[in-house]
GUSE-508328 format. One record per residue: x, y, z of N, C-alpha, C, CB in turn; residue in three letters. Coordinates in steps of 0.001 Angstrom, whole numbers, padded with zeros to 6 digits, always signed. Glycine has a CB too. Layout:
XYZXYZXYZXYZALA...
This chain:
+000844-001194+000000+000000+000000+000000+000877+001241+000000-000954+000008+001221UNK+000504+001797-001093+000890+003395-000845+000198+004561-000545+001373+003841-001773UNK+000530+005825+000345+000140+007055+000191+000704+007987-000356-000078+007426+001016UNK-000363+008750-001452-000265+009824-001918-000438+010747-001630-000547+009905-002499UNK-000015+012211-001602-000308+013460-001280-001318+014403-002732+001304+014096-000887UNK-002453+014550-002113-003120+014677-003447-003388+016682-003696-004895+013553-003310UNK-003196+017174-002543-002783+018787-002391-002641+019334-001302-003600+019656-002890UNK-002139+020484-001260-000455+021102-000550-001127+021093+000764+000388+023026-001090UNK-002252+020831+000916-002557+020616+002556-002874+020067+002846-003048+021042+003272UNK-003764+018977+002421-004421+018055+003010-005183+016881+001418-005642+019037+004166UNK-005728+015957+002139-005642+015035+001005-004877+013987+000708-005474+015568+000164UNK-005260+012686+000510-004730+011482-000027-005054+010414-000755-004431+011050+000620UNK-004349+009994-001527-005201+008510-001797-004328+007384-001248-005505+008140-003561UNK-004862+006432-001378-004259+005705-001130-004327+004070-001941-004461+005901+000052UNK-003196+003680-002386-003070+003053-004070-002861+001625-003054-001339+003750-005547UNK-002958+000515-003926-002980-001314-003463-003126-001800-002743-002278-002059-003440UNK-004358-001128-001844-005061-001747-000111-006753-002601-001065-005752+000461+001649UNK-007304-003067-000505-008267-003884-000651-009307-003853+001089-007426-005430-001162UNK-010270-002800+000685-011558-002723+002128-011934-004007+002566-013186-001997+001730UNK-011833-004863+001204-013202-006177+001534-012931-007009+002526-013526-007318+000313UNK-011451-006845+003184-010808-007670+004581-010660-006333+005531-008976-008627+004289UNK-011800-006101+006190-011409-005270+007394-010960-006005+009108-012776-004324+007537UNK-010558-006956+008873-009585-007488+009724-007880-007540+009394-010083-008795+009887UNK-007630-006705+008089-006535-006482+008208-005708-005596+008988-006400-006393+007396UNK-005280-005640+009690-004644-004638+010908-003887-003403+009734-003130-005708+012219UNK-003248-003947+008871-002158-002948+008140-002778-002015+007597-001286-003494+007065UNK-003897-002485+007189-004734-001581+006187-005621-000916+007504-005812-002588+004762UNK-006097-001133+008708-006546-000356+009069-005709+000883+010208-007509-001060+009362UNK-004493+000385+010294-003934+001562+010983-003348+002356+009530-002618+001094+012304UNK-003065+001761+008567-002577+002682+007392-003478+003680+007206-002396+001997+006059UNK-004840+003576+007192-006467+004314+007027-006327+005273+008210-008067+003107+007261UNK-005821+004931+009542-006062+005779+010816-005274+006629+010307-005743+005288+012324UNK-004278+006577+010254-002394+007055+010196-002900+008366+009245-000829+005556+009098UNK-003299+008028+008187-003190+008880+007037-004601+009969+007316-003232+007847+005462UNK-005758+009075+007794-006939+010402+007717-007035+011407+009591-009053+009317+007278UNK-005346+011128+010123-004950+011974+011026-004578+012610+010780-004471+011859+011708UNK-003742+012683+009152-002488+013809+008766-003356+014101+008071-000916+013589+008139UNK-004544+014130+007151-004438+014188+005753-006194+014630+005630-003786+012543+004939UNK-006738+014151+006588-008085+014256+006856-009301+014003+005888-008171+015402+007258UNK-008484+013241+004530-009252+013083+003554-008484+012066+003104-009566+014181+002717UNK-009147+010535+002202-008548+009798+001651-009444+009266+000732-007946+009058+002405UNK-008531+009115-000384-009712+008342-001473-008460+007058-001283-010159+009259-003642UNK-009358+005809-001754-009109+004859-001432-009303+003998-002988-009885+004597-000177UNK-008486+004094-004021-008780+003375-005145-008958+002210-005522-008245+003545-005704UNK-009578+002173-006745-009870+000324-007122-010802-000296-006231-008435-000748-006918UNK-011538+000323-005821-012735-000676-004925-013994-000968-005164-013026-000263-003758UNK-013567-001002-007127-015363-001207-007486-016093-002635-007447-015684-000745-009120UNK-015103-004302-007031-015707-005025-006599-016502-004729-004798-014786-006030-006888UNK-016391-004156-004514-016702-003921-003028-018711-003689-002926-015605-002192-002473UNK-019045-004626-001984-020346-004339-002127-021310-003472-000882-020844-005669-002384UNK-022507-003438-000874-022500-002815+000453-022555-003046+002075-023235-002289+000310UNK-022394-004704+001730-022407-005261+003067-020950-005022+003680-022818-006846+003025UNK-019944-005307+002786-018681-005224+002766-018250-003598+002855-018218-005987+001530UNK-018751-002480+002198-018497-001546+002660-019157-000944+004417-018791-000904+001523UNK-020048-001844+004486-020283-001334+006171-019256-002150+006851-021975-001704+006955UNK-019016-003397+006665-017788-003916+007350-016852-003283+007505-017296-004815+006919UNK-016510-002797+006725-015058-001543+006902-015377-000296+007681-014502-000813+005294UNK-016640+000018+007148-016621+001328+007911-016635+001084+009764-018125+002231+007334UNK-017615-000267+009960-017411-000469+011229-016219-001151+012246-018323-000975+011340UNK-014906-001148+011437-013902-001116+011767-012973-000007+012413-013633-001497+010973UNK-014461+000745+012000-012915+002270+012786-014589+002491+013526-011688+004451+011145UNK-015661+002152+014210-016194+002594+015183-017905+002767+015063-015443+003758+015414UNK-018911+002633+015778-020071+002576+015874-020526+003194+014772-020486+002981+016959UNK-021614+002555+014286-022360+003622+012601-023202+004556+013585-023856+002467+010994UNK-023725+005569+012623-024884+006071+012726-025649+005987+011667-024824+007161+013076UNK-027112+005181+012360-027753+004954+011330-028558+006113+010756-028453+003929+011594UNK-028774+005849+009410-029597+006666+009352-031263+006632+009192-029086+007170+008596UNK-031603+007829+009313-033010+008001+009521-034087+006484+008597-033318+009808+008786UNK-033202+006434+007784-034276+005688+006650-034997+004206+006826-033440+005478+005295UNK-033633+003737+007934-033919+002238+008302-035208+002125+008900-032885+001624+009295UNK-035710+002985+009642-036585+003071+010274-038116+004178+010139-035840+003154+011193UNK-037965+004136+008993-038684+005034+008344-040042+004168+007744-037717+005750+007227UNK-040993+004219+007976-042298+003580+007904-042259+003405+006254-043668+004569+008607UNK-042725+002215+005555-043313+002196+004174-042425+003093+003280-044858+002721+004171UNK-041144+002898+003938-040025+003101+002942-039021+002280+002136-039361+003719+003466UNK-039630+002348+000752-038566+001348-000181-037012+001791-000148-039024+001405-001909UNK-035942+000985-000114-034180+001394-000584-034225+000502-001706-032642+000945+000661UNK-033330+000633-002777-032355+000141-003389-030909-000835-002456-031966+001436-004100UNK-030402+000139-001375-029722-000007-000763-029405-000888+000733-029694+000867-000901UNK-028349-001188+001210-028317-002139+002320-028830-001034+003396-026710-002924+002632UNK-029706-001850+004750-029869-000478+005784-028116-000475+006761-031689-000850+007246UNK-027793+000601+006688-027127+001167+007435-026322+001763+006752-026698+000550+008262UNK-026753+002172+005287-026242+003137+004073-026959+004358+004559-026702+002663+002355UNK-026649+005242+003996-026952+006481+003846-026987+006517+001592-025480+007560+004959UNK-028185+007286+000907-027886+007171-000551-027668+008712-000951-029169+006389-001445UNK-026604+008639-001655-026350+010146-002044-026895+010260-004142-024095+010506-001626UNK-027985+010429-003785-028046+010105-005157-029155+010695-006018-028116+008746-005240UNK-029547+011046-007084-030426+011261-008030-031714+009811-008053-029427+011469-009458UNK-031754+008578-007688-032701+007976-007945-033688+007432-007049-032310+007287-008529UNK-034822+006969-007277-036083+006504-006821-035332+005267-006154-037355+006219-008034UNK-036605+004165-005224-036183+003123-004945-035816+002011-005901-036904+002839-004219UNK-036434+002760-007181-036485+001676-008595-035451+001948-009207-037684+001784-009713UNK-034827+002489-009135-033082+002845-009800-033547+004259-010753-032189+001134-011196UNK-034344+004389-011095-034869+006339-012392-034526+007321-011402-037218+006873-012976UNK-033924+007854-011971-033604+009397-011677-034838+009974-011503-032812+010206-012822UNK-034804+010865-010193-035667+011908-009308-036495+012657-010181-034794+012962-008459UNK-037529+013005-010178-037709+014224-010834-037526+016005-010100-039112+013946-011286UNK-037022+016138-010548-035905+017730-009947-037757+018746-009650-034188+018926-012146UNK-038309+018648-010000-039745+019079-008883-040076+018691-007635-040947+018706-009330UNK-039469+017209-007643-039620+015861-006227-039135+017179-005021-037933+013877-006340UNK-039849+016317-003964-039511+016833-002498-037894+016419-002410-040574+015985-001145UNK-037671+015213-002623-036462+015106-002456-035376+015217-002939-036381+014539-002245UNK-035313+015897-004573-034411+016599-004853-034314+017663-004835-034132+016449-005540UNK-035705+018745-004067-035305+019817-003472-034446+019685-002370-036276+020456-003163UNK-034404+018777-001688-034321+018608-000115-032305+018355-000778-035660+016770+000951UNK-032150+017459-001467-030494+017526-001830-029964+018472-002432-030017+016584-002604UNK-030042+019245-002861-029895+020436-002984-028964+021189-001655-031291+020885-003191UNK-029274+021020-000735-028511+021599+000214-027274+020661+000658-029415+021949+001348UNK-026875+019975-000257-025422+018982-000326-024933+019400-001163-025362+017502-000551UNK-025217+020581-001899-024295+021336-003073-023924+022538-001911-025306+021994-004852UNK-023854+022523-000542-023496+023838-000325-022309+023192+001031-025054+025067+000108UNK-021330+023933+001495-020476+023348+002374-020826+023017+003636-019540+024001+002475UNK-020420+021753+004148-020934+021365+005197-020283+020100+006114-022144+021154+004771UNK-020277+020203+007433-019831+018524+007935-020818+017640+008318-018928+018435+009208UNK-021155+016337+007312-022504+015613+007740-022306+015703+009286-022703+013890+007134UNK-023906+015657+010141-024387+015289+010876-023977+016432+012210-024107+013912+010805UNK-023008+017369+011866-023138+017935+012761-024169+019193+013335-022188+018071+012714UNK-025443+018719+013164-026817+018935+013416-027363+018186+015510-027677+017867+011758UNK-026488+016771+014719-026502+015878+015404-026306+015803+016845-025897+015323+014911UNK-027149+015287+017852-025901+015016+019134-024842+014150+019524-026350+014824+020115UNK-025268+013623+018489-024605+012256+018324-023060+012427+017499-025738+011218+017379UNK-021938+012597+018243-020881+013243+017353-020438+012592+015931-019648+013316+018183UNK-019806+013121+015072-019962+012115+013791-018261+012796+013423-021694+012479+012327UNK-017763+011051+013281-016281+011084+013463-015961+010928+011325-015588+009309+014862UNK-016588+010157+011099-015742+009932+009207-016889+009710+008901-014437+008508+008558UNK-017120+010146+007420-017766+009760+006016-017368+008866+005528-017726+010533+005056UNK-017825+007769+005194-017244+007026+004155-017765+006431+002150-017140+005930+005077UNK-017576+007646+001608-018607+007412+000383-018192+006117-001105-018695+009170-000342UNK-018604+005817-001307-018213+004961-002127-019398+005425-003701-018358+003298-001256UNK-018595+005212-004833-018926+005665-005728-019748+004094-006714-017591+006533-006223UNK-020753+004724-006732-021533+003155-007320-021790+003436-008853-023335+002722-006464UNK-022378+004643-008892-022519+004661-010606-022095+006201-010445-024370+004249-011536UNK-021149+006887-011207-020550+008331-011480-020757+008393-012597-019167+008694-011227UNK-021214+010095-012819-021694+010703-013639-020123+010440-014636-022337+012219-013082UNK-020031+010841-015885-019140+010812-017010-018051+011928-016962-019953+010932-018273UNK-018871+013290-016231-018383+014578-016372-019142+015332-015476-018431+015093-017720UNK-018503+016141-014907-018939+017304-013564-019076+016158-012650-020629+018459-013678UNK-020096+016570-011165-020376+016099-010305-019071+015850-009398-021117+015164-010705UNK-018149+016954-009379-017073+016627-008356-017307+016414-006572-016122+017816-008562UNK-016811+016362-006328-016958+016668-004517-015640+017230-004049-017244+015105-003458UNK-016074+018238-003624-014879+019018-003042-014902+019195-001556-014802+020408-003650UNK-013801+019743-000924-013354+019250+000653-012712+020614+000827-012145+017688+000914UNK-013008+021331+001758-012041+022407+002799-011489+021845+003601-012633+023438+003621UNK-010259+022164+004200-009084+021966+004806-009461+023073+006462-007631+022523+003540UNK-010457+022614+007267-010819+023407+008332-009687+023637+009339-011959+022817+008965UNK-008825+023080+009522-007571+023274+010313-006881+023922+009458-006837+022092+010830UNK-006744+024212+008233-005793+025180+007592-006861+026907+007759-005413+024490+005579UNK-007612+026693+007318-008445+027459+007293-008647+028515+008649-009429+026661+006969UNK-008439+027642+009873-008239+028203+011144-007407+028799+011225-008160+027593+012024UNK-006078+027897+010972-004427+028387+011307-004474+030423+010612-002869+026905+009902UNK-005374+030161+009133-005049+031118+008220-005611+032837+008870-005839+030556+006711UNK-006432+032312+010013-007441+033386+010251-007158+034613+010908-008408+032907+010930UNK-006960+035674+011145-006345+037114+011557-006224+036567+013085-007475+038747+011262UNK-005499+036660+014075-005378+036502+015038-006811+037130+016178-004076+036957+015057UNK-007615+038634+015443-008332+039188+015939-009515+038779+016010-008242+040035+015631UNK-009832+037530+014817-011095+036288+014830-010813+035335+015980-011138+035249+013310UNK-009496+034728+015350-009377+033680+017183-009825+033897+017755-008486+033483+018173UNK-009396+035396+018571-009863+035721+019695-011231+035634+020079-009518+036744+019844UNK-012058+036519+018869-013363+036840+019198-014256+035193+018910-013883+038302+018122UNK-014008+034459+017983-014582+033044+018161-014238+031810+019390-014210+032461+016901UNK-012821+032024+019921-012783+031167+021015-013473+030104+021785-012683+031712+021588UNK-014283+030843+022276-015233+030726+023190-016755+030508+022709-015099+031855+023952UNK-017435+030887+021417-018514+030722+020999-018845+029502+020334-018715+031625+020385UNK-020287+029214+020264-020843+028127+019997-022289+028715+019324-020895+027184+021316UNK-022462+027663+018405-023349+028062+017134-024430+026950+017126-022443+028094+015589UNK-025570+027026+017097-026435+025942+016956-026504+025531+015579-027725+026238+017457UNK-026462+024249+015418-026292+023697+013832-027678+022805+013526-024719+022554+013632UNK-028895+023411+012277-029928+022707+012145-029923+022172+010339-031218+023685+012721UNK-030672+021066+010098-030670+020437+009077-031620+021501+008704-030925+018938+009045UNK-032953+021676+008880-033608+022382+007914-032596+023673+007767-035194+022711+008354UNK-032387+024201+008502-031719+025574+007971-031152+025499+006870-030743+026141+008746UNK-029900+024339+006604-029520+024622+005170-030404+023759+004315-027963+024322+004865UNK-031082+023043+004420-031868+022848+003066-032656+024381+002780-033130+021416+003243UNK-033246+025187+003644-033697+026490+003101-032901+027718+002625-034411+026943+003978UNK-031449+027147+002859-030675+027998+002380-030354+027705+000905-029594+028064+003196UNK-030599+026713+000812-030252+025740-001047-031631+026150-001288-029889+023423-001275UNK-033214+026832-001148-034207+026593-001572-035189+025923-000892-033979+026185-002431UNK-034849+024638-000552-035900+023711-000057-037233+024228+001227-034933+022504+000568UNK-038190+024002+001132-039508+024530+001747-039123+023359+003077-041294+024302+000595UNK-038737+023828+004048-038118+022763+005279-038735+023519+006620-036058+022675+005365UNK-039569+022628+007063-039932+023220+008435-039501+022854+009462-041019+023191+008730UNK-038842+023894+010655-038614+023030+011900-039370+022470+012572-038145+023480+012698UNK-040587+022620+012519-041513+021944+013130-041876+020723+012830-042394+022511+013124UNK-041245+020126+011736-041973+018739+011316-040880+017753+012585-041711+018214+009091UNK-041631+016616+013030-041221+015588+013991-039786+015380+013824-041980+014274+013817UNK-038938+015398+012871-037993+014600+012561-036690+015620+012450-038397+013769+011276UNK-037425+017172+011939-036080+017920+012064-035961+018182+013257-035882+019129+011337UNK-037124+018548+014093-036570+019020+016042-035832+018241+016758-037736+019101+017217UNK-035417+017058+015849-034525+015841+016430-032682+016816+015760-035160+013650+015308UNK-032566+017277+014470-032135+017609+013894-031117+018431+014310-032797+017799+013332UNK-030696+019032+015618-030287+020656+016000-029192+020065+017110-031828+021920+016793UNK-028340+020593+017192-027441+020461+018156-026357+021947+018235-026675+019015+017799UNK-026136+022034+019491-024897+022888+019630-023391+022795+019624-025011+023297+020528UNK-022708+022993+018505-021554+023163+018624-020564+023873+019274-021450+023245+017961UNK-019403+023763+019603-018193+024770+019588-017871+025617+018297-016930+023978+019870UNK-017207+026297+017753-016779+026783+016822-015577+026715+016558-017074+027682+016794UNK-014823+026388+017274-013403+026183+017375-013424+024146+018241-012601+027886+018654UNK-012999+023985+017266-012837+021894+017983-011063+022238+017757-013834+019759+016320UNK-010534+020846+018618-009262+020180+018769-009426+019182+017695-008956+019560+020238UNK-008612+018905+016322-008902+017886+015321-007910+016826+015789-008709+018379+013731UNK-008021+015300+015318-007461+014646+015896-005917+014225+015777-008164+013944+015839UNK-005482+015588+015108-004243+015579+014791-003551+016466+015578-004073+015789+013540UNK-004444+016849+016803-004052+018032+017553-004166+019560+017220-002871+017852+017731UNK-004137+019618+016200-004552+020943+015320-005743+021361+015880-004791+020723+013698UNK-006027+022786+016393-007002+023341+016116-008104+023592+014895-006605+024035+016405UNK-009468+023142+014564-010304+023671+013545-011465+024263+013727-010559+022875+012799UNK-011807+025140+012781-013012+025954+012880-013964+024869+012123-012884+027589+012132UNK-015389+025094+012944-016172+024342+012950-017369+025140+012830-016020+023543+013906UNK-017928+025574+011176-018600+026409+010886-018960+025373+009823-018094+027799+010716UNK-020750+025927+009109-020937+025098+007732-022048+025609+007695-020871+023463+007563UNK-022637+025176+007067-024038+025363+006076-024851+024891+007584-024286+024025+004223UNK-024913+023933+007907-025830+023458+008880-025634+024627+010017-025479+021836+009389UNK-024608+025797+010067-025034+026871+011409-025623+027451+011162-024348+027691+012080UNK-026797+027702+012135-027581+029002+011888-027646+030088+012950-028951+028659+011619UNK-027113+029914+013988-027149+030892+014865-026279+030581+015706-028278+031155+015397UNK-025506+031557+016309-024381+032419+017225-025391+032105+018704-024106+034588+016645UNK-024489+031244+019806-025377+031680+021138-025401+032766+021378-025087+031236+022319UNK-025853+033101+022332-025958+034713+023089-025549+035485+022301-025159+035079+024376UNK-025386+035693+020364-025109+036684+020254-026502+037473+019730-023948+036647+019543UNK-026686+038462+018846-027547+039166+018202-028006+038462+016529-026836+040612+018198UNK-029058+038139+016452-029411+037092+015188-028567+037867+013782-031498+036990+014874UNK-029058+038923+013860-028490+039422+012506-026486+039293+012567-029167+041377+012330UNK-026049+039589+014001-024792+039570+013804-024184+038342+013759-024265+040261+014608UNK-025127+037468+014742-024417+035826+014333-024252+035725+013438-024935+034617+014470UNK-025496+035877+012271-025495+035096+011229-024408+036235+009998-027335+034697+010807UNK-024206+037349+010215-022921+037728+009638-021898+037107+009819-022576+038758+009902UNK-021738+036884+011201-020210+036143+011622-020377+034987+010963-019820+035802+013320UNK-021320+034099+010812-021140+032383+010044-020678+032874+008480-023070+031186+009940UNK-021552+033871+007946-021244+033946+006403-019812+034362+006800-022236+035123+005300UNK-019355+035146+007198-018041+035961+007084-016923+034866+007064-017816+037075+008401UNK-017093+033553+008316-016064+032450+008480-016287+031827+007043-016341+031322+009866UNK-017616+031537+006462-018101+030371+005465-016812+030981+003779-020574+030604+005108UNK-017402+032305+004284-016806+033066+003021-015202+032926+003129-017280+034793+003004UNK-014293+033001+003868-013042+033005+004172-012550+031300+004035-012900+033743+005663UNK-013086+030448+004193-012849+028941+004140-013271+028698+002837-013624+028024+005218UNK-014133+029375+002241-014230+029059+000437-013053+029564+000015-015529+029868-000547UNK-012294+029757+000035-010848+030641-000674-010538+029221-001215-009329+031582+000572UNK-010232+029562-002665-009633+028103-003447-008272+027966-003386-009914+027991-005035UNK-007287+028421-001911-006548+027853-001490-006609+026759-000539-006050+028546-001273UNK-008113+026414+000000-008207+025481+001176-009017+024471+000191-009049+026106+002762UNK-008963+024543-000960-010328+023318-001448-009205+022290-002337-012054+024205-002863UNK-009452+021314-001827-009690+019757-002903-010490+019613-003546-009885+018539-002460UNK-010449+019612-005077-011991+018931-005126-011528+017582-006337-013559+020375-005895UNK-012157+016501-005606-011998+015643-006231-012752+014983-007427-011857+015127-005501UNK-012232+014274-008158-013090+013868-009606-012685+012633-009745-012788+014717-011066UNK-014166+011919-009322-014330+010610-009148-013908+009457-010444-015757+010572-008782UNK-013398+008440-009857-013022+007470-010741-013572+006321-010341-011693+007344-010895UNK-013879+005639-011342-015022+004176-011010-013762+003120-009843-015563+002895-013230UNK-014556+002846-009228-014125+001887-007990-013315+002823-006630-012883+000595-008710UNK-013286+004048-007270-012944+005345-005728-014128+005127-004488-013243+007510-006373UNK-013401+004352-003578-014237+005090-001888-013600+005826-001304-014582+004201-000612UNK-014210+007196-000831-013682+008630-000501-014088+008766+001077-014455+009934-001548UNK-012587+008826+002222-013214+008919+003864-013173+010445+003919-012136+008086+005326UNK-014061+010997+004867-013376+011816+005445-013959+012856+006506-012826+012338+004506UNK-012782+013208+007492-013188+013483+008945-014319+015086+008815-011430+013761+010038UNK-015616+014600+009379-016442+015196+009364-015950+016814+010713-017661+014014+009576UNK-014720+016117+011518-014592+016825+012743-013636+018279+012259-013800+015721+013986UNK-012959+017783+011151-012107+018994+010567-012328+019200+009008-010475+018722+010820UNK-013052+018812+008684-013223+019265+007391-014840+019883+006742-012741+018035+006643UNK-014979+020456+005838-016449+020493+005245-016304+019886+004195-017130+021792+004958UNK-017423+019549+003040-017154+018941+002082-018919+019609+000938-016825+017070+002677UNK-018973+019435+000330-020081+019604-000750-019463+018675-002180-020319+021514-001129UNK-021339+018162-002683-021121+017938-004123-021464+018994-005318-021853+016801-004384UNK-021106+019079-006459-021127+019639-006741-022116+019601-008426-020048+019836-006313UNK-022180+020193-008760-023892+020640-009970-023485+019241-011047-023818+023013-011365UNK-023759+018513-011081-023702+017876-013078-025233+017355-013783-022496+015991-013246UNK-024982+017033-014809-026258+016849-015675-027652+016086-015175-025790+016083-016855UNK-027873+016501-013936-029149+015749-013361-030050+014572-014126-030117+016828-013102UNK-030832+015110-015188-031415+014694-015508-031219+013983-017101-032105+015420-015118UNK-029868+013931-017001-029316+013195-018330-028433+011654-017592-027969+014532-019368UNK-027591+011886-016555-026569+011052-016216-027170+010346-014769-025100+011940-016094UNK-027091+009292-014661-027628+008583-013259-026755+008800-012111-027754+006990-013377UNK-026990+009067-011095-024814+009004-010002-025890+008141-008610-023494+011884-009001UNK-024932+007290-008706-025719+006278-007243-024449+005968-006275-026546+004344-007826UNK-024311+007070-004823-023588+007408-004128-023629+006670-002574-023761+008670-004270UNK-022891+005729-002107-023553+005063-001194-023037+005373-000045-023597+003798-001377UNK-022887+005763+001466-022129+006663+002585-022455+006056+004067-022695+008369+002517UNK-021646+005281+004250-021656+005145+006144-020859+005835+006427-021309+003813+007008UNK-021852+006472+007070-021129+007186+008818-020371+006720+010093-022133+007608+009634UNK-019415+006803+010316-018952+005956+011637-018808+007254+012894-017149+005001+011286UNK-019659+007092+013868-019680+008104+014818-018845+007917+016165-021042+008302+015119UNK-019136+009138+017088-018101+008682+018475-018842+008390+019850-016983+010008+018893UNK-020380+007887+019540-021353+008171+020837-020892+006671+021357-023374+008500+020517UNK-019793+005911+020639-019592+004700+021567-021019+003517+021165-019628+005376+023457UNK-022060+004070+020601-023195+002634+020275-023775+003239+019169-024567+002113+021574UNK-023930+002231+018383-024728+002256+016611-026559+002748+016692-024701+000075+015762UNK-026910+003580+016740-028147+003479+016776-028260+005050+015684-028820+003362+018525UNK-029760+005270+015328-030082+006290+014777-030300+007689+015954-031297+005823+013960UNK-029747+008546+015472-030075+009644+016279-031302+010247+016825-029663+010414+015773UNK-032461+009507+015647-033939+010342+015562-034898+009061+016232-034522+010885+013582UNK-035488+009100+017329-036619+008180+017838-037564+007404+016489-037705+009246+018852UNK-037469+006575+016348-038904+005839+015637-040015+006542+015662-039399+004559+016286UNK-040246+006974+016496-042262+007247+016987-042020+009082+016236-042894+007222+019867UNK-040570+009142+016292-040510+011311+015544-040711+010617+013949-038048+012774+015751UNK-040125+009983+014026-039294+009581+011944-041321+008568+011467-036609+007210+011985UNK-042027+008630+012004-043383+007492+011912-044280+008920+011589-043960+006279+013757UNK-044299+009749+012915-045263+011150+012780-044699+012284+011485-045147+012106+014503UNK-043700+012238+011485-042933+013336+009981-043394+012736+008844-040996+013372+009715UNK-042684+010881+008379-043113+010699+007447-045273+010640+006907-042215+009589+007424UNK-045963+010712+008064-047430+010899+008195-047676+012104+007880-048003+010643+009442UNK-046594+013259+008358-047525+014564+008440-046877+015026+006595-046979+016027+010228UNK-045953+014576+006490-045498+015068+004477-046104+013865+003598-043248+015054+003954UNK-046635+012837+004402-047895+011929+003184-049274+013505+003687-048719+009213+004106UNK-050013+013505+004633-050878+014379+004679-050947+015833+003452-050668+014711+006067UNK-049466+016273+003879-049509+017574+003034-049414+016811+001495-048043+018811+003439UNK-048375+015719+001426-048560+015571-000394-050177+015361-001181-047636+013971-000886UNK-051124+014603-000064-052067+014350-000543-052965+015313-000418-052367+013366-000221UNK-052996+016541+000387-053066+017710+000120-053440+018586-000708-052476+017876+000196UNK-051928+018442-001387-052039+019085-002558-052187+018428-004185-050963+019811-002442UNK
């Protein structure tokens, strides 16, 4: 196995490892080793890998978080449960129709962000694996949040230190567009408070800002939410971005605790992309973050409104 350095700050791949044995010790401290320095790794050649076998790996470095869907009433997957699907299609494999609730609702994965930190449930790596990629566009790109920190006027340190930002899922889907209420059962599960400043596990300090903040504690609404754009805007500088361009059999990790990440625009409704993603979290036990009896009343109250209208 080798590592590569894939840009000047952060980033790797890593060339002649094989996921489908996650009892290999070499390959899994090689995986620790590198997404400590590097905080991002694509992991090539892993298009025999399936999805039972990609949760095996992922649950080698630590408890999943499931997601909402397993447990989601009179819901069809394509997919194994304890996937997460990043993708354009129905349960029948056809591409969404871009009117659908739910490709409004993805839409807010084109904007920067660290999954799950909404969550209380802390969320340690991504792990995405590429099942069907578009031909052209559809990159995914990555900020470097510990560089991004290091880079910041000494007179921000100061004044962020100490603050903490509440982070909600609907917020950024309404920031991409999407009609998202906090009130439905399943997002009030959705909200958690962050730090703004975390310890990454490389010891590095990172700023811990994204699409999912929407508000500054104790500060003034209008000025919080200046201060989030102002950090968001300074960490977009295309000196802190990777953005990677997927190759068939690429699985892509990476630490949700120091980095943001977004996908990015391609031909929706011409090209299929079927994106498959365990989460491995740090609450110490595998369970979903959102109660059954919240994720039963949400999916009831958006059948009500569809039939509605």
């Amino acid at each position: 196995m080798e590592v590569r350095k894939l840009h000047p700050l952060f980033a790797a791949e890593l060339i002649g490892a094989d996921v489908s044995d996650p009892q290999n010790r070499e390959l899994i401290d090689t995986v620790e080793d590198a997404m400590r320095e590097y905080a991002v790794l694509c992991i090539r050649g892993q298009g025999h890998i399936n999805d039972q076998q990609q949760l095996a790996f992922a649950r080698a470095f630590g408890p999943l978080e499931l997601p909402p869907g397993n447990n989601a009433p009179g819901v069809k997957s394509r997919i194994a449960p304890g996937l997460y699907s990043a993708s354009n299609l129905d349960a029948n494999g056809e591409i969404v129709a871009l009117e659908s609730r739910s490709a409004k609702i993805a839409k807010g994965n084109e904007l920067f962000h660290a999954d799950s930190s909404f969550n209380d449930m802390p969320s340690k790596w991504s792990i995405l694996r590429g099942v069907i990629i578009p031909p052209e566009r559809g990159d995914t790109q990555f900020i470097d949040m510990r560089a991004v920190y290091e880079a910041l006027p000494q007179a921000m340190k100061d004044r962020i230190a100490d603050l903490k930002a509440e982070h909600s899922y609907a917020h950024s889907r309404r920031k991409a567009g999407a009609d998202a209420d906090d009130n439905l059962p399943m997002f009030k599960y959705m909200r958690a408070v962050q730090p703004m400043v975390k310890q990454s596990p490389s010891g590095r300090p990172t700023l811990f800002v994204g699409a999912h903040a929407e508000r500054v504690i104790g500060m003034d609404e209008e000025e919080g939410t200046a201060l989030i754009e102002e950090l968001l805007a300074f960490a977009e500088q295309p000196q802190f971005i990777y953005s990677h361009k997927w190759q068939p059999g690429d699985i892509v990790i990476w630490d949700n605790r120091c980095t943001l990440h977004r996908g990015t625009e391609f031909d929706y409704l011409r090209y299929k992309r079927d994106m498959r993603r365990a989460n491995v979290n740090e609450s110490g036990e595998e369970r979903c973050a959102i109660p059954a009896e919240a994720l039963t009343q949400h999916y009831q109250q958006l059948s009500k409104a569809e039939a509605a209208n």
